[in-house]
N, C-alpha and C positions, 0 to 999 in steps of 0.2 A: 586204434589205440593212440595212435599221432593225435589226431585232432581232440580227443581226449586231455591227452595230456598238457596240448599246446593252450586250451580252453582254461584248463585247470590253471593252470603258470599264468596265464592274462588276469582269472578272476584274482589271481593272489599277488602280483604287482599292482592291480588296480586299488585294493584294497591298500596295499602300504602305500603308495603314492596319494590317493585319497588321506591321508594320515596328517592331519595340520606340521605333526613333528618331523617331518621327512622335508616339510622347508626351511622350517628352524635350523633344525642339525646339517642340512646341505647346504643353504641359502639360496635356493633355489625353487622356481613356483612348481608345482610337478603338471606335467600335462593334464587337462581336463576330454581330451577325444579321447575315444575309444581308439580310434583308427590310427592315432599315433602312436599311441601305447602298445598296439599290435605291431603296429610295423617296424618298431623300436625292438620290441623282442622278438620278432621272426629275424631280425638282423641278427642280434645279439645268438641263435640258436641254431640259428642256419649252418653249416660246412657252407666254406666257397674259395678262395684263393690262396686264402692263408693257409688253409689246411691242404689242398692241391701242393703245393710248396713240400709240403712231408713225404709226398706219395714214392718216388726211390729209397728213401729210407725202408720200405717195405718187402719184407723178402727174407731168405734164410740167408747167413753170412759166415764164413770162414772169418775168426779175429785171432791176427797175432798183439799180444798186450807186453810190452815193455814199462818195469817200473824202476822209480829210480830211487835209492833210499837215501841217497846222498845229492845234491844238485851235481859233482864232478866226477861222480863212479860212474860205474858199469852200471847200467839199465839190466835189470832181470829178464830176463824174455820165456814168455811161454802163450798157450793157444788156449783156445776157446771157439765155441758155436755161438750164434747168437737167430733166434728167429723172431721178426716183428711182424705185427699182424696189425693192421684197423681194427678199433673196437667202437661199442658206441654208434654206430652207425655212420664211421667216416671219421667222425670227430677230431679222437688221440688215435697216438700208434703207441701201441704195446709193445717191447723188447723183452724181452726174456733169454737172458747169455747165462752161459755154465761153463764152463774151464776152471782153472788152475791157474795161481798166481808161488810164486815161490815154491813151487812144490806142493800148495794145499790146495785145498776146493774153495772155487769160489763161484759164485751166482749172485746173479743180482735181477733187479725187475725195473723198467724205466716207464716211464708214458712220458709224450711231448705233444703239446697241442697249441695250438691259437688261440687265442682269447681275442673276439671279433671286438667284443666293447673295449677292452684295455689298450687292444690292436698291437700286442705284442706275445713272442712265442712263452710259451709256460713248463718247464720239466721235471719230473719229479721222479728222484732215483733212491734206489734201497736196495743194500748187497749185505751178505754174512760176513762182511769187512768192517762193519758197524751196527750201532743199535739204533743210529738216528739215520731219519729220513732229510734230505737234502732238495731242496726249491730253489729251480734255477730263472730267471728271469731274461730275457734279453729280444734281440730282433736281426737281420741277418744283414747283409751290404746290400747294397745297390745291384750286384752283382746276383746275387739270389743264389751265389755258392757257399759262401762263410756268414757264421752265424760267431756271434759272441753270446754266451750267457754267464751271468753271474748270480751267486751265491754267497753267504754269509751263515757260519756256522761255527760250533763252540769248538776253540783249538784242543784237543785231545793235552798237549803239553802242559798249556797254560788254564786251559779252562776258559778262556777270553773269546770273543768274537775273533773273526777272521775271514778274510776274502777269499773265494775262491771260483776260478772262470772254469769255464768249458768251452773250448772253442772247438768248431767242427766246422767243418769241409767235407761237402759232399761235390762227387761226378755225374755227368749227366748218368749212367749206369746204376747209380745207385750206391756202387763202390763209396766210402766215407771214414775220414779219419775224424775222432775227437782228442781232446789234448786235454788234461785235467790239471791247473796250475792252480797253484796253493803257498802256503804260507809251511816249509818246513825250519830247519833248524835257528834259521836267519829269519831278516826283517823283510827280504822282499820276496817276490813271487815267482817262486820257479817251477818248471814242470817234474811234473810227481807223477804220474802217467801217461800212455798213449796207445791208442787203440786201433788198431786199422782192421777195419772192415772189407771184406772180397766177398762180392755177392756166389754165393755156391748156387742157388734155387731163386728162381724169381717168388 
């Protein structure tokens, strides 16, 4: 079914790339080999380092979640599970958390993966906290522990665009916190969450 599929995806970039207007619109001549075009998307499809990188992230997690409604109050605190799994064959890792935030239920579903041709991390989260889904963009330090992502999304307040990061820290363990800073009552960027993760299950 691989080789299927992989056949398939080659005949249909050969096809657009063959396309006079794929140079126009790019400005760019498109490859005429075959064997480059293959080996261009066996790069582009492959798992390898980047996605190795996610691999602690995976496992079932103890989360305590502090929120903060005001930047100088009291952080709310409450728990949550959280299990992520590989999907896709390696690819993204899947999240799936359930707890309680103020006293209500909350859930939400994430995936995070590599993008080999963009060569930068991808995330994309959605909880019964909202009705929009949220695209996180970003790449990690040098260090290969802290990761920044960022986002842009419509301010509930104002209805306007607005920044918002995700920064996470992961242990060699797998153990990891994320930080979710936003745009609340003010102009600048404070934190609005935080989530610390304690591996319970590999």
């Amino acid at each position: 079914m691989k080789i299927f599929d992989r056949g398939l995806c080659l005949l249909a970039v050969s096809v657009c790339l063959a396309n006079p207007v794929f140079a126009e619109n790019t400005g760019k001549t498109p490859p005429k080999n075959e064997a480059t075009i293959a080996k261009a998307l066996e790069m582009a499809m492959t798992p390898g380092e980047g996605q190795k990188r996610l691999a602690p992230m995976v496992g079932t997690f103890d989360v305590k979640i502090r929120t903060w409604v005001t930047p100088s109050g009291t952080p709310l605190e409450s728990t949550a599970s959280m299990v992520s799994t590989w999907v896709l064959d390696g690819r993204y890792v899947q999240s799936m958390l359930v707890g309680q935030v103020g006293g209500a239920p909350f859930s939400g579903i994430g995936y995070i993966g590599y993008d080999n041709t963009a060569k930068m991390y991808q995330t994309a989260w959605m909880d019964n906290g909202s009705t929009g889904m949220v695209w996180y963009t970003g790449n990690f330090d040098k260090s290969g522990k802290s990761a920044t992502m960022k986002a842009t999304v419509p301010n509930p307040l104002t209805t306007k665009p607005s920044p918002l990061e995700l920064r996470l820290s992961i242990a060699p363990n797998g153990d990891h916190v994320t930080e979710l800073w936003g745009h609340g009552p003010g102009a600048k960027l404070t934190r609005l969450m935080e989530l610390t993760y304690t591996r319970s299950k590999p």
